[in-house]
C-alpha positions as CSV (number, residue, x, y, z in Angstrom):
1,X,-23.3,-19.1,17.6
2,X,-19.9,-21.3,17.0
3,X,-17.4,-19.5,15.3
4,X,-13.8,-20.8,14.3
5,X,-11.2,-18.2,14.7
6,X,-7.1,-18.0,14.9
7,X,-5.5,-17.4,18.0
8,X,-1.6,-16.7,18.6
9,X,-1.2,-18.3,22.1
10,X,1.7,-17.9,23.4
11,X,5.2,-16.4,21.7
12,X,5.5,-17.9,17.9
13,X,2.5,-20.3,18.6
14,X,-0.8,-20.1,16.7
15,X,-4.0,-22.2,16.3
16,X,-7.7,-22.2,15.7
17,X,-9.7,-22.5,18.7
18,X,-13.5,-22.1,18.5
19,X,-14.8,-19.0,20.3
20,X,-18.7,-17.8,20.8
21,X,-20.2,-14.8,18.6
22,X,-23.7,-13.1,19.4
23,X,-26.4,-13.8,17.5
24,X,-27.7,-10.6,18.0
25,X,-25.6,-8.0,16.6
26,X,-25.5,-4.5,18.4
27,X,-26.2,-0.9,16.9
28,X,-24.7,-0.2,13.8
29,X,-23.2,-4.0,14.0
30,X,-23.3,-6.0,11.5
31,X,-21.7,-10.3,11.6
32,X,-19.7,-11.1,8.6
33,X,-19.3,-14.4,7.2
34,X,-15.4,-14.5,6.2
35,X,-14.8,-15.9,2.7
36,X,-10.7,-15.0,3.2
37,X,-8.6,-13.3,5.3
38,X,-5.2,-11.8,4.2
39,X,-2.0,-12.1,6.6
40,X,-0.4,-8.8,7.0
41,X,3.6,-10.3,7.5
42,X,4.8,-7.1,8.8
43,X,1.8,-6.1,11.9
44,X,1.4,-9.5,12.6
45,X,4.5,-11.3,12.5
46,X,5.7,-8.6,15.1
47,X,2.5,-9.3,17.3
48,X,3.7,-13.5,16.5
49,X,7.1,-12.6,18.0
50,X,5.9,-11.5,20.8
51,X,5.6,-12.9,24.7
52,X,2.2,-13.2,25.5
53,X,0.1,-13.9,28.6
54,X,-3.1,-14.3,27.2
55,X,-4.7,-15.6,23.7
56,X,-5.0,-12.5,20.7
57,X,-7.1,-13.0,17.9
58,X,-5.2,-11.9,14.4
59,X,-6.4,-10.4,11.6
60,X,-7.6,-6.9,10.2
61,X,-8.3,-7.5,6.6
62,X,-11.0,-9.7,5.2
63,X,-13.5,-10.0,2.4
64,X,-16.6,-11.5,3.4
65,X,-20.6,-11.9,3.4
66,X,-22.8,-9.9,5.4
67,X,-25.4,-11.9,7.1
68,X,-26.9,-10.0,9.3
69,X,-27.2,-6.1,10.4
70,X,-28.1,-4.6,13.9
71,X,-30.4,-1.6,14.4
72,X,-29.1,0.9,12.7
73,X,-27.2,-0.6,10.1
74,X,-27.9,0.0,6.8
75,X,-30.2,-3.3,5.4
76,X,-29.0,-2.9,2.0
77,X,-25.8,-4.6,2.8
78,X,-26.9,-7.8,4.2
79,X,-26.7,-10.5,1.8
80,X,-23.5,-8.2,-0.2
81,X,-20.2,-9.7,-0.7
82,X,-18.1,-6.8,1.1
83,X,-14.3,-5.5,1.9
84,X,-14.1,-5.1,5.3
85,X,-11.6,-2.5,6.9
86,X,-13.1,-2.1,10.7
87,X,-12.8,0.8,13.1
88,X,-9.1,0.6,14.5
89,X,-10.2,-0.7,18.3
90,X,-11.8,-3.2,16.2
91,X,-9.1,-4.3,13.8
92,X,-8.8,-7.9,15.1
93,X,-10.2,-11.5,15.1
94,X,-10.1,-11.1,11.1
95,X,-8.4,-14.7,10.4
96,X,-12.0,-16.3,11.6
97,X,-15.2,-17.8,9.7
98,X,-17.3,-14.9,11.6
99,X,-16.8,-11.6,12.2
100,X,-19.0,-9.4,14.9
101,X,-18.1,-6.3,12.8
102,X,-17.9,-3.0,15.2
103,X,-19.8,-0.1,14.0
104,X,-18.3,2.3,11.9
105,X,-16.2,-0.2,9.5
106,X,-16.1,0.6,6.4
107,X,-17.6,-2.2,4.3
108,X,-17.0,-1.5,0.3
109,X,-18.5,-4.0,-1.8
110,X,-16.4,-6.2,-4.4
111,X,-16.7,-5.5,-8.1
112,X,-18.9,-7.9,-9.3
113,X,-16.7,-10.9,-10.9
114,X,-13.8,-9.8,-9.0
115,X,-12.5,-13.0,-6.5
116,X,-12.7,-12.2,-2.6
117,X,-9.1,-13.3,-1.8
118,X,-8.0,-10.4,-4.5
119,X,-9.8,-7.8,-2.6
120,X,-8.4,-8.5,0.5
121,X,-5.1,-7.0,-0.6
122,X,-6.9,-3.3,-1.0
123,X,-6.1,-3.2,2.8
124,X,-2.6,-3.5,1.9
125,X,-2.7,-0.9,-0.9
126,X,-4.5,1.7,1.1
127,X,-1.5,1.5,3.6
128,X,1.3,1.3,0.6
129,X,-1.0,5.1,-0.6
130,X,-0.4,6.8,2.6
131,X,2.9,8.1,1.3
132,X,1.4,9.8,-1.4
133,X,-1.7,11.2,0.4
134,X,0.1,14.4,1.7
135,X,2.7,14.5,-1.1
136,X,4.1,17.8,-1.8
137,X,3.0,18.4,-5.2
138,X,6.8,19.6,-6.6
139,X,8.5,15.9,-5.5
140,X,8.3,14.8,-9.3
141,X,11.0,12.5,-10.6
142,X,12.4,9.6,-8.7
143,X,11.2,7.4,-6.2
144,X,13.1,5.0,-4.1
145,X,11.5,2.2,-2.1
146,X,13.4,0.4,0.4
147,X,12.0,-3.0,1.7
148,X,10.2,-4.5,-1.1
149,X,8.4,-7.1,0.8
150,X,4.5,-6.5,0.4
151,X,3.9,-2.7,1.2
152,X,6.6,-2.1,-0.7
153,X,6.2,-3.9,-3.6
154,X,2.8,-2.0,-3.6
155,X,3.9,1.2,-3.2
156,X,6.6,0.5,-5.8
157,X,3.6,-0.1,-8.1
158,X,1.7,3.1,-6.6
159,X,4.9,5.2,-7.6
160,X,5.0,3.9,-11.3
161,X,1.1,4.3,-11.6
162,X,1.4,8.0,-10.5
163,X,4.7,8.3,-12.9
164,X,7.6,8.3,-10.6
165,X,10.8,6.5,-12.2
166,X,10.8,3.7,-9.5
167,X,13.8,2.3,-7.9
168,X,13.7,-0.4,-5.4
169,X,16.2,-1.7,-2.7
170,X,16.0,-4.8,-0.5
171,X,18.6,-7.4,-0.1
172,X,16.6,-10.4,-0.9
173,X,16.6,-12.0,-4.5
174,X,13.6,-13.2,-4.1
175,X,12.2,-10.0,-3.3
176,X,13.9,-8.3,-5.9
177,X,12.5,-10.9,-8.6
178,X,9.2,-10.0,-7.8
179,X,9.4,-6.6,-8.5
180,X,10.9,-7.3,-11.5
181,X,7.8,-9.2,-12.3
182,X,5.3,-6.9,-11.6
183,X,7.3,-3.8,-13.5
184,X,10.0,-2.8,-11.5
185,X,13.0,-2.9,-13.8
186,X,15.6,-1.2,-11.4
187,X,16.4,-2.7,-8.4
188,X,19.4,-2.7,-6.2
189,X,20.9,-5.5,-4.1
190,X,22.6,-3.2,-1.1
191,X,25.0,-5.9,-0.3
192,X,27.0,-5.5,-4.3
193,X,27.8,-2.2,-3.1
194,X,27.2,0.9,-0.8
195,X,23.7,1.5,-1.6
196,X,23.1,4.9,-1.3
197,X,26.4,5.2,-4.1
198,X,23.7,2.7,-6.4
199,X,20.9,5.6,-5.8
200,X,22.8,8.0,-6.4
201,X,24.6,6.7,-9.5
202,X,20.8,5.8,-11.2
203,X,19.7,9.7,-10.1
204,X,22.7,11.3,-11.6
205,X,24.1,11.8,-8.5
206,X,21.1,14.1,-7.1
207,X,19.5,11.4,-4.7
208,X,15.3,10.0,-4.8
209,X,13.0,13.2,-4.5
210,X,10.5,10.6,-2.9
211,X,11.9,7.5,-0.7
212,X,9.8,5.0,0.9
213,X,11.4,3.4,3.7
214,X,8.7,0.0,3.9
215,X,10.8,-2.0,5.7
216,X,9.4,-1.0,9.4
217,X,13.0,-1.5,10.4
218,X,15.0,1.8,12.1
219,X,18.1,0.8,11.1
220,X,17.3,1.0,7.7
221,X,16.2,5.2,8.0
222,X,20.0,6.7,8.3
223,X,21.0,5.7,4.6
224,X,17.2,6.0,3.8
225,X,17.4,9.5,4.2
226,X,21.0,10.0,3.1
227,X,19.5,8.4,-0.5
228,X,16.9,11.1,-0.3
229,X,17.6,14.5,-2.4
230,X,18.0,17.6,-0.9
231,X,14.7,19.4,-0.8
232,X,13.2,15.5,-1.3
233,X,10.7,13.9,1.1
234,X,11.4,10.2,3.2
235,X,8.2,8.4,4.2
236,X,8.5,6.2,7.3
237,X,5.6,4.2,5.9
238,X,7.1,0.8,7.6
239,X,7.2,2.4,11.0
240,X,10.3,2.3,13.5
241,X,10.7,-1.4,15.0
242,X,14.2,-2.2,16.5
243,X,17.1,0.3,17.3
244,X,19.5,2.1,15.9
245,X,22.9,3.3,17.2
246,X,22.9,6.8,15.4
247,X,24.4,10.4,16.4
248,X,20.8,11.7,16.0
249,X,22.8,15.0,15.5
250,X,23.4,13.5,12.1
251,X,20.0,13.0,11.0
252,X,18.7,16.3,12.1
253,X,21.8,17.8,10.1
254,X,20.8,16.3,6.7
255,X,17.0,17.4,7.4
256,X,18.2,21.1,8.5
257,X,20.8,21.9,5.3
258,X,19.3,19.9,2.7
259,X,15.6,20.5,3.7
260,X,14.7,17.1,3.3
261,X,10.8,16.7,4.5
262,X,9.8,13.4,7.0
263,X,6.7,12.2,7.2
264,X,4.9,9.8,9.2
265,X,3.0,7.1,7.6
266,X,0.5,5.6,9.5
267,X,-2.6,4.9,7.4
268,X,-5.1,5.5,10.4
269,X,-4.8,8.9,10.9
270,X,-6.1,9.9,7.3
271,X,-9.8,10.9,7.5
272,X,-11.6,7.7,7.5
273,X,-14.9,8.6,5.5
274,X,-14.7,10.9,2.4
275,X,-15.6,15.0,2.6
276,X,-15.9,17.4,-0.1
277,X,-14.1,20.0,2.2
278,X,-10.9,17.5,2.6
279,X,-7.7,18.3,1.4
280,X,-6.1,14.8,2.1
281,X,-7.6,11.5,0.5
282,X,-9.5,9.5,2.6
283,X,-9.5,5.6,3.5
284,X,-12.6,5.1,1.6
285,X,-11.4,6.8,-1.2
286,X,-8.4,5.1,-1.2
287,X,-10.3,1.7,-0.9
288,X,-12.5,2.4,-3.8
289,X,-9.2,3.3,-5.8
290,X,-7.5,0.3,-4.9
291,X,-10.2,-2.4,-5.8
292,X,-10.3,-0.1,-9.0
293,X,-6.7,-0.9,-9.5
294,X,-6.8,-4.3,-8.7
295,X,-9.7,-5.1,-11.0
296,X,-8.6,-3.7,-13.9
297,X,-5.3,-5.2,-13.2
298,X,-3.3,-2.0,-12.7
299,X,-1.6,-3.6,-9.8
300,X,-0.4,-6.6,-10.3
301,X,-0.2,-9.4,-7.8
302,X,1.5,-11.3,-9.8
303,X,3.6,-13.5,-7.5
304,X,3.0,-11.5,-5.0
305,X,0.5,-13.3,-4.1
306,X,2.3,-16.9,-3.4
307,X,-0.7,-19.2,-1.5
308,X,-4.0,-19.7,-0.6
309,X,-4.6,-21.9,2.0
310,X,-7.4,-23.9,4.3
311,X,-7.0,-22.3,8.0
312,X,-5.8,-25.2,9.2
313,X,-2.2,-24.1,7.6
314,X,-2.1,-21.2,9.0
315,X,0.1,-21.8,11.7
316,X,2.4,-23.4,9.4
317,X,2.1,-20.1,6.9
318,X,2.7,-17.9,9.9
319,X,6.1,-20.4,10.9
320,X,7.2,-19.8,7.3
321,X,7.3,-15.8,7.3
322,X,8.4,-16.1,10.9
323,X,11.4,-18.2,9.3
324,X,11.0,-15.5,6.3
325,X,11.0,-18.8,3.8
326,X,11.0,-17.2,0.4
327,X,8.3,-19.2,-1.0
328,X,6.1,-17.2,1.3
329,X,4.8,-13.7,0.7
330,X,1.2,-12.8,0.3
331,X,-1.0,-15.4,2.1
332,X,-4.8,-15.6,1.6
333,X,-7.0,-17.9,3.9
334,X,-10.3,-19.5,2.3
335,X,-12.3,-19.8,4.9
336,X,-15.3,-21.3,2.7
């Protein structure tokens, strides 16, 4: 069968090509009929910077239909209006109208009543929980967020839900309006004045027991963890893109004498499927907590959730985060 998919082409260029799909789904397959598709502007607008020689198919959230299962895949679920979050060699070709879904996705279904292009963003809240999956239990008190573009608005929201006093940080008004909106009331602009000084001043001088560094940016970590308190924890949940020219004898100072804890924060190395003997919280528990949370409204979208679109404007959606337009933020494709 004919399916229409999104394509980044070469560096900065996207476009919707058609591509052929089995009609035959293998073992434990399953092909999803994509209602939406949400862009992820931090993962993909680095693969959308880069030089490419050959075609890559976007995409690794999307809420959709299941129309048909392989062997082995459980018959229940075809004909249910499903979350998709696929297997991580598999977390691609989700900006599409079909989807051969790999085996071993998990495929929660929607709350009944609850629109498609709202569940997409669980994907984005199960990666803004990761943080807070191996929390030490005594980092109480203040939390401090820096980057408050998508993830981080979302884990802003994570932090008040679990009753942190929430403090975010990003230099872009826009940004920092949004969090306002959704609940946020203290935010810093770094650029009025040094911004660790702002943290500390809010904290009573003691620092944020729990910061969040969501902007994926390295540069970003040294006053990241010099905002952190001493025996406080600093999540690199936005990963380490770029460089930074740092005396690394610094950083391993602060984190020796003021026993401040680092932790990774890459959402696919929690355990994927849910065990009574885990310690940690799984994906799928995480998934089932965030489409909890989003349809009872506990996190709020809000304007965080600026456009849905036909897929013919996704290239331009993907040229206005590239050009990090401020009218842009969380884009949904209907793909019906």
């Amino acid at each position: 069968m004919k399916a229409s998919q999104l394509m980044f082409v070469a560096q900065r260029k996207a476009e919707l090509r058609d591509v052929d799909l089995s009609d035959a789904p293998g073992w434990g397959e399953c092909r999803l009929r994509i209602t939406h598709s949400l862009i992820s502007p931090g993962t993909e607008l680095s693969m959308y910077r880069e030089v490419r020689s050959a075609a890559f198919a976007p995409g690794y959230t999307a809420a959709g239909i299941i129309e048909k299962g392989g062997p082995g895949f459980d018959p229940a679920l075809v004909g249910q209006s499903v979350f998709c979050f696929p297997m991580l060699a598999d977390s691609v070709a989700c900006h599409a109208s079909h989807k051969i879904v790999a085996a071993g996705a998990l495929l929660p279904l929607i709350p009944a009543g609850m629109d498609a292009g709202k569940a997409c963003f669980a994907r984005m809240i199960n990666v803004a929980m990761t943080p807070f999956c191996h929390l030490d239990p005594k980092i109480t008190g203040s939390a401090l967020v820096v980057g408050l573009g998508l993830v981080g608005n979302l884990a802003a929201q994570i932090a008040a839900l679990r009753g942190f006093r929430v403090i975010g940080l990003d230099p872009d008004a826009a940004r920092r309006r949004r969090a306002q909106d959704v609940g946020i009331a203290e935010v810093i602009d770094p650029s009025a004045g040094n911004p660790v000084e702002q943290v500390k001043a809010l904290t009573g001088g003691v620092g944020a027991m729990l910061t969040i560094n969501a902007t994926g940016l390295t540069s970003t970590f040294p006053s990241a963890l010099e905002a952190t308190a001493s025996g406080g924890e600093l999540s690199t949940l936005g990963g380490a893109r770029g460089t930074c020219d740092v005396d690394l004898s610094v950083i391993l100072r602060q984190v020796q004498f003021r026993h401040v804890t680092l932790r990774g924060g890459w959402e696919m190395v929690l355990p994927r499927n849910s065990s009574p003997a885990d310690r940690t919280p799984s994906t799928e528990s995480n998934l089932r907590q965030a489409l909890e949370w989003l349809r009872t409204d506990k996190i709020r979208l809000g304007s965080l959730w600026t456009h849905t679109i036909r897929p013919t404007e996704l290239p331009a959606a993907y040229s206005a985060l590239d050009s990090a337009d401020a009218a842009y933020l969380g884009v949904v494709a209907d793909w019906r």
